[in-house]
N, C-alpha and C positions, 0 to 999 in steps of 0.2 A: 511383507511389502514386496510387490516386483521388482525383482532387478532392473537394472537401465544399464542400457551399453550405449557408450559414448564414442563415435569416429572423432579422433583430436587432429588437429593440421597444424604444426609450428612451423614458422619461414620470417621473422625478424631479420634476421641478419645472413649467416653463413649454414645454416643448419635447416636443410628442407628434411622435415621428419611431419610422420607417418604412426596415429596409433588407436589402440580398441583398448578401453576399460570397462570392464564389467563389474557392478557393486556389487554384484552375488559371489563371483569366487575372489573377487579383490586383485583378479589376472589384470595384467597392464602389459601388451603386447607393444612392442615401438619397431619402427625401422625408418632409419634414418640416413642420409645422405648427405655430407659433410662437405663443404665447397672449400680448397684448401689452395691460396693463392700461390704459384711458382716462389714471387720476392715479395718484401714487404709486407702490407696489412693488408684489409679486405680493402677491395677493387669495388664499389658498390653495384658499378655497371655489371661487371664481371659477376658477383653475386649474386645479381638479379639474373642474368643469363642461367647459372648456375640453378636456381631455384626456378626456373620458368622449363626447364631440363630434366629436373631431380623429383618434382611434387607427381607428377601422375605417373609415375615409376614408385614412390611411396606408397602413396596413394594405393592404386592399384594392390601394392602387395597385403597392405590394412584391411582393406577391404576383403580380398581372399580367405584371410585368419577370420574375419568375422564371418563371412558366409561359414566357413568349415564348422566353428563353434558354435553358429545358433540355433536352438532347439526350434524355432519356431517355425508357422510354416511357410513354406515357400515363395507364395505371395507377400509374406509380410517383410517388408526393411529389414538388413539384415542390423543395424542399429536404433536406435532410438532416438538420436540427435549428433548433429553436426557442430565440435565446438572448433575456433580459432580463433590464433591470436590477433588481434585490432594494434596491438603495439604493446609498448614502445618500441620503434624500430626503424630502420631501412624504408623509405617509406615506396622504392619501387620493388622491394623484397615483400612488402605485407601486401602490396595490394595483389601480387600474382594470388598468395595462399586466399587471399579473402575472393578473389574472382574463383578461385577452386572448389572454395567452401560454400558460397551460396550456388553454383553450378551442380556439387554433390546434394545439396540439400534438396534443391527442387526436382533433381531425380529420383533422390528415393522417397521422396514426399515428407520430409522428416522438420521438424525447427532449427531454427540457425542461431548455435550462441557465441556471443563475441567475450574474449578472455585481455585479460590485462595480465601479459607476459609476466611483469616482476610478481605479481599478489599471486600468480601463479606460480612462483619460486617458495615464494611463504607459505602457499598452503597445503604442496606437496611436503613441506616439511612438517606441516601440523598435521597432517594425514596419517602420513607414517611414522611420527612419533607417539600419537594420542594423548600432545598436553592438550591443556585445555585454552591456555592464551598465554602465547608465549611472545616473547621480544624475538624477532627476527633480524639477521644481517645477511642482506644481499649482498654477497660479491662477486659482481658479473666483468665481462667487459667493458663497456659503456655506462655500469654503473657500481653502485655504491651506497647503501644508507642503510638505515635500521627504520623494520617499521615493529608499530604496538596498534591491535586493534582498542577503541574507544570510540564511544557515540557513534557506533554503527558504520564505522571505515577505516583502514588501516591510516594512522598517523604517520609522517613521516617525524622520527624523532633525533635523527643525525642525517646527513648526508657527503657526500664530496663536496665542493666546491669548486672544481675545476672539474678533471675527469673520470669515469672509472677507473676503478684497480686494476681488471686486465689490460684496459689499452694504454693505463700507466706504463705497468712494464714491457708491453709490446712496443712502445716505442722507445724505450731502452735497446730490446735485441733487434729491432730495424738497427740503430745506430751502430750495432758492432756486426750487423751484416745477416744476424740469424731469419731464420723465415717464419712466416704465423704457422700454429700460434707459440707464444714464446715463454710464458707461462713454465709449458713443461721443462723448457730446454733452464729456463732458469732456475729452475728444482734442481735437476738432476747437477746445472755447475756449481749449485752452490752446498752439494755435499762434501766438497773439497776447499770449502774456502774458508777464510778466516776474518773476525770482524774488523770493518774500519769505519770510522765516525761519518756519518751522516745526517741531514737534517731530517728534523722529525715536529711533524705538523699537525699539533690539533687544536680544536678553537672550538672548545667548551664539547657537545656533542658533535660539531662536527669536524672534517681534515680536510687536508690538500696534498697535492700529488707531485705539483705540479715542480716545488723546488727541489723535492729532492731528485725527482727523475733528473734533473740539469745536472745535479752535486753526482751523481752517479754518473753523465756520460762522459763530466770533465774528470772525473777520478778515473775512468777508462781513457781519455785520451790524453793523461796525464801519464799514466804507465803504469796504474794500479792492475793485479793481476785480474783478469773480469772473474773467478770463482768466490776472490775475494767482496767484489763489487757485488755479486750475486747474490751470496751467503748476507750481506749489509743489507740490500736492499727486501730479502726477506725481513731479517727481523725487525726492521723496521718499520715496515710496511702494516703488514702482521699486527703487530707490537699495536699502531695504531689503530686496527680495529679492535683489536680485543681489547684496545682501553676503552673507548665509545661503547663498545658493548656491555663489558662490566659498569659502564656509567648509564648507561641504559638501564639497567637491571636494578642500581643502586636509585634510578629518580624512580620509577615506576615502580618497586617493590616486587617486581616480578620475580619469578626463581627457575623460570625456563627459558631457554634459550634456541631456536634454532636457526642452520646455516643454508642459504641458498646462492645459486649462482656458480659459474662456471668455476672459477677462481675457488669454491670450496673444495672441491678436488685436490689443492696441494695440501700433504701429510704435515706442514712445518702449522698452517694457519690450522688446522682442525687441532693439533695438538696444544697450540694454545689457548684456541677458546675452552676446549676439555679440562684444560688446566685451570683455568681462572674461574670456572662452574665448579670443580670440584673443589676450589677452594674458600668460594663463598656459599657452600654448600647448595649450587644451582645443578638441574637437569643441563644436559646438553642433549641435540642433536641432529646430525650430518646426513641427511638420506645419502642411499647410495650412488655412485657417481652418474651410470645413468641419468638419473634424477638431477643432476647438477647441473651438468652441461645443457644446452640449448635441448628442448626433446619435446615430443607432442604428448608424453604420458602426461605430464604435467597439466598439460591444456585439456585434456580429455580426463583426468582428475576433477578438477577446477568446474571444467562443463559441466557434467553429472551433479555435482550439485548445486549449481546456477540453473540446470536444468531443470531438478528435481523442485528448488524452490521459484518457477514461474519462471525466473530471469533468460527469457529467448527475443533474440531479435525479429523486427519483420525485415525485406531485403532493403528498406529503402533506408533502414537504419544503421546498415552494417556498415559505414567508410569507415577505412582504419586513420591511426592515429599514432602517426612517429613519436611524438613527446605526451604518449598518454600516462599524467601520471598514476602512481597507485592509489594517492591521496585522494582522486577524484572519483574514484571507484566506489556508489553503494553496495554495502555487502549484506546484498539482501539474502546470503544461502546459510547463515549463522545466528546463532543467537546465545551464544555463550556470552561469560562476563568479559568486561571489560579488563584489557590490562591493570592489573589494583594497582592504586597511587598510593603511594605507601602514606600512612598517617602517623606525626608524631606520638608518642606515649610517653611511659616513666620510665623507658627505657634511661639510663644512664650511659652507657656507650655505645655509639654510633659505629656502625661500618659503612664508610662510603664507597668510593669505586678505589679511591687512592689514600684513601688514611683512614686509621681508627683513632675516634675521635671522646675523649670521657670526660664526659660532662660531669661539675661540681658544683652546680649554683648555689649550695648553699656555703661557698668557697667566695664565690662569684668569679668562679675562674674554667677554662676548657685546657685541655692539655690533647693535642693533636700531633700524631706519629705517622709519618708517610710510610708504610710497609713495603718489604719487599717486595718486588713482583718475581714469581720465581719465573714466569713465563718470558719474561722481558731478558733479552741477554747481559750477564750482570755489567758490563762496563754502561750500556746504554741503562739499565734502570739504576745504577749510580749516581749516572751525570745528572737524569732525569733528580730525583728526588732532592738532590744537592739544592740544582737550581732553582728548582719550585719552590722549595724552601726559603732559600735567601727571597726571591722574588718577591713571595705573600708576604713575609716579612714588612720588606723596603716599603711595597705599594700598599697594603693597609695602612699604614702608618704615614704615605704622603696622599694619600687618598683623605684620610683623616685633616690632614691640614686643606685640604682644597673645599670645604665644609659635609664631604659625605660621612654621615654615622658608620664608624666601623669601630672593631673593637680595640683598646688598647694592647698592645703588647708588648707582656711582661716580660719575655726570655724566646731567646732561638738559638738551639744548639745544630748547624750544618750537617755535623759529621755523622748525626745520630737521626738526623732530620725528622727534627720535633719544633715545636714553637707552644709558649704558653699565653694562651689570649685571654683577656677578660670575659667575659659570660655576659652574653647580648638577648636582651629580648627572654619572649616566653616561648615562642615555637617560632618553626621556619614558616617561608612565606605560603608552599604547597598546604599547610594545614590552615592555613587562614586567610586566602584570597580576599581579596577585595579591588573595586575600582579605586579610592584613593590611595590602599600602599601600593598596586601597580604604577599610579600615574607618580606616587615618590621614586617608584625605582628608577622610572624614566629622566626624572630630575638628577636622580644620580651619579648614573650613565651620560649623561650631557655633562656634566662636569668633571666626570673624570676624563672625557674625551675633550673639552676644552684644556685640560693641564696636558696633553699631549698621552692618554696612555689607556690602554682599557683594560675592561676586569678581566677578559678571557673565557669565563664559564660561567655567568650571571641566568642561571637555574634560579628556578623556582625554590629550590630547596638550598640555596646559598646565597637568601636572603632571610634575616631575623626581623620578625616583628612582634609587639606587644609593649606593655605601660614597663615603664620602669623605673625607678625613686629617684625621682630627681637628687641631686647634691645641695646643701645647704647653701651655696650661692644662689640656687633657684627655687628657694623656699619663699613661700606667700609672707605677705607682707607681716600679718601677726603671728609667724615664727612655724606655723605648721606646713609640711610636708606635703608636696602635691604630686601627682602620679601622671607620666607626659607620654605621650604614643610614641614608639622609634621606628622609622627602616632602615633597618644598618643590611649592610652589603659584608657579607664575607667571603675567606676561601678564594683568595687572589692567587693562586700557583699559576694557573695559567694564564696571568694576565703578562704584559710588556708596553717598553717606550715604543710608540707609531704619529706619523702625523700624516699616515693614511688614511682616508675618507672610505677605504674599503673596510680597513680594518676596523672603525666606531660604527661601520652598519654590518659587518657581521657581528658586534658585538648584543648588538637589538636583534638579530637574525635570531642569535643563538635563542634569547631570553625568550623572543615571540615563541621560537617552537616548543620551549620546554612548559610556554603558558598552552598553547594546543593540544601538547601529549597529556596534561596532567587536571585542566579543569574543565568541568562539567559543560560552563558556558564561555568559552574562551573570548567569543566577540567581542563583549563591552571590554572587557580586561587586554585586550590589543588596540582596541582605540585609547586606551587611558593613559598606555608607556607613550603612545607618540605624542600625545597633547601632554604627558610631562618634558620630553623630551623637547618640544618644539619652544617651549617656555625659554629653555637656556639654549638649548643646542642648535646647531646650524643644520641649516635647512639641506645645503648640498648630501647633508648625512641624509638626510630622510629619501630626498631622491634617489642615492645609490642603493639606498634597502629594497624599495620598490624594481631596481635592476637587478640585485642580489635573487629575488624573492621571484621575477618573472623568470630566467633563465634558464633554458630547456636541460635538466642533465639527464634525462630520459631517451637515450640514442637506442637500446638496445642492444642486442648479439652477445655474446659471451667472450 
């Protein structure tokens, strides 16, 4: 097959770069040009000036490398195709690179492909690793989430909820005065620091940023020492994605793992995720930093085989697109499997993302141990497993009295944090979809959010369904035994008391994405939770889910 050389153009946010990939020697040449604000964060104006400055000085030098390197002859393009990014991004920052890119293209007479910045983080890391279909976690500036390809497009299967990870803690070092970007500067203070309690936020697959950034600027303007505050808001931070991700890996059955985005660059979060793979016996991997931060190798990656498989723009298609998500991207240049959805077997004990779980039905009993996380810093996965513990406990148990099936429980020891539950059902809900046990889990969900409190991670896979022997109070009238359908709800650790209308519609948020990451035809099975849900539950929830659900967190830049 012929090689293809690809001109890439990145210009999202702060980062006007410049690059040539050739699939014959697998070279990936970059030059880049980094816009780097005096005070505070990126300046958008300022950045767009910056990249209106920086691209045909890239540009330019890209272009050189490739005349020097191509064998062919003189008349011919010294590339094969023009790729850039369309977004997510800046949107007076993409539209300079995209006025650059169809300007390049019609002079060298070549096709114009347009790239989706994040799928382009994802895929230089499946590039250079060579899995086959891995869970990925961006962690960029402006964003945040894990995707798994299925049904021919990356699924989003966690995300932020308020903002990205980098410009989480960029707006921590604004407040103590540091300049962008602040990332580094909080690495290197919090090799000297020491830990102190912080909030820590996740809600089922996905987090939020937002409160602890607050708890960390009033712990600095309280008098906490900032190394100390720094060293915190790493493991924390951290901590919660590499819980999402091993719960990513735990719903999906996947066993690989890769990282993209500016923010993989710090040594504390690559070490964790390394950690939590090697301990579930998963791949991991980190392309090189290049490859992280904002860069056009990527895009000029991504192009080449968008290129290769047909996917080129005509000009009149190329407008970019600030909140382009990934989710909306056909990935017509692949045809590998599907991220596998794990299916139950005869397995006997479970490993989830947070407990091994050993099953005894013919006990009619489950006994569930929260494990250490050794990645997690031991006061924080202390407090963590304590509380979760007591919590599943309380809220199975008053979940059970507000009429949702959950299982009884027989014992919870805190200190050792285990709990002994009765044995529900014949498999979980991921191995046996359906329109009516969705639209029971909906019924569910409305009712635990009418008693004031939600489940917290109401996955596909921590929901039980199948027949189960009735007790002889529910025995047919001439004394024999009848066999009744259940959907019990389990695995309440991350639930709590709220009589927030945000917090009952991210708790539908959660369930709807883990029904998009995991089944075949997810449509009907998403209209069925909210027509169960609508039966009992209040309507103002359903509204905020549709706000939850439209909400751009697709800004871009690293």
């Amino acid at each position: 097959m012929t090689a293809t050389r690809i001109l890439g153009l990145e210009g999202t946010a702060w980062a006007a770069s410049a690059a040539v990939y050739d699939t014959g020697t697998e070279d990936v040449f970059i030059e880049s040009d980094a816009y780097q604000p005096e005070s505070g964060g990126i300046h958008p104006r300022e950045a767009a000036e910056h990249m209106h400055a920086a691209i045909p000085r890239v540009v330019e030098t890209a272009l050189e490398r490739a005349r020097e390197t191509h064998d062919g002859a003189a008349s011919e393009p010294p590339v094969d195709a023009v790729a850039f990014s369309r977004g997510p991004g800046l949107g007076p920052c993409l539209r300079i690179v995209a006025t650059a890119a169809r300007a390049l293209a019609q002079t060298l007479e070549v096709p114009l492909v347009g790239v989706n910045h994040m799928v382009a983080h994802l895929e230089i890391g499946r590039h250079t690793s060579g899995f086959e279909s891995p869970v990925c976690l961006n962690a960029s500036g402006a964003n945040a989430h894990l995707l798994g390809y299925r049904n021919g497009r990356y699924q989003v299967l966690g995300e932020t909820m308020d903002t990205g990870v980098g410009n989480a803690i960029d707006k921590f070092t604004r407040h103590v005065g540091w300049s962008h970007p602040g990332g580094p500067k909080v690495e290197e203070a919090a090799e000297s620091g020491e830990y102190v309690d912080l909030p820590y936020v996740v809600k089922g697959m996905d987090f939020s940023f937002s409160g602890i950034m607050s708890a960390a600027k009033a712990a600095y303007d309280d008098g906490v020492p900032v190394e100390d505050v720094c060293y915190s808001l790493q493991e924390n931070v951290f901590a919660m994605l590499t819980e999402v991700s091993e719960r990513a890996l735990s719903l999906t059955g996947s066993d690989e793992l890769v990282l993209g985005g500016g923010v993989g660059q710090n040594a504390r979060l690559r070490e964790m995720l390394a950690e939590m793979c090697e301990q579930r016996g998963a791949s991991f991997h980190a392309p090189e930093p290049r490859f992280l931060r904002d860069n056009a190798g990527m895009i000029a990656v991504l192009g080449a085989m968008m290129y290769e498989a047909g996917d080129t723009l005509a000009l009149e298609e190329s407008r970019v697109d600030p909140n382009f998500r990934p989710d909306q991207v056909p990935v017509t240049w692949r045809d590998g499997e599907d991220v596998s959805v794990r299916r139950e077997g005869d397995e006997r004990e479970v490993r989830g993302a947070e407990a091994t779980v050993t099953l005894e039905p013919a006990a009619g009993r489950v006994v569930k141990r929260r494990v250490p996380k050794s990645y997690r810093h031991p006061e924080l996965d202390a407090r963590l497993r304590r509380e979760r513990t007591t919590l599943e406990a309380r809220l199975t148990s008053l979940a059970r009295r507000e009429g949702v099936p959950t299982p009884l429980v027989y014992d919870v020891d805190t200190r050792k944090a285990t709990l002994e539950f009765e044995y529900v059902g014949r498999s979980d809900l991921q191995s046996g979809l359906s329109v009516d046990r969705v639209r029971d889990v909906g019924r569910h969900l409305a009712r635990l959010h009418r008693a004031g409190f939600v489940h917290g991670d109401p996955t596909t896979r921590n929901v039980r369904v199948g027949r189960y022997d009735a007790p002889s109070s529910e025995r047919k009238a001439d004394g024999s035994e009848w066999r009744a359908e259940r959907t019990s709800l389990i695995d309440f650790g991350l639930g709590y008391h709220t009589d927030h209308v945000e917090d009952y519609a991210m708790d539908l948020h959660v369930f709807d994405q883990s029904l998009v990451g995991t089944a075949d035809d997810p449509e009907p099975l998403r209209e069925a939770v909210l027509e169960g849900y609508r039966e009992i539950g209040d309507e103002r929830v359903l509204e905020r889910l549709r706000d939850v659900e439209g909400r751009g967190r697709y800004g871009g830049g690293e």
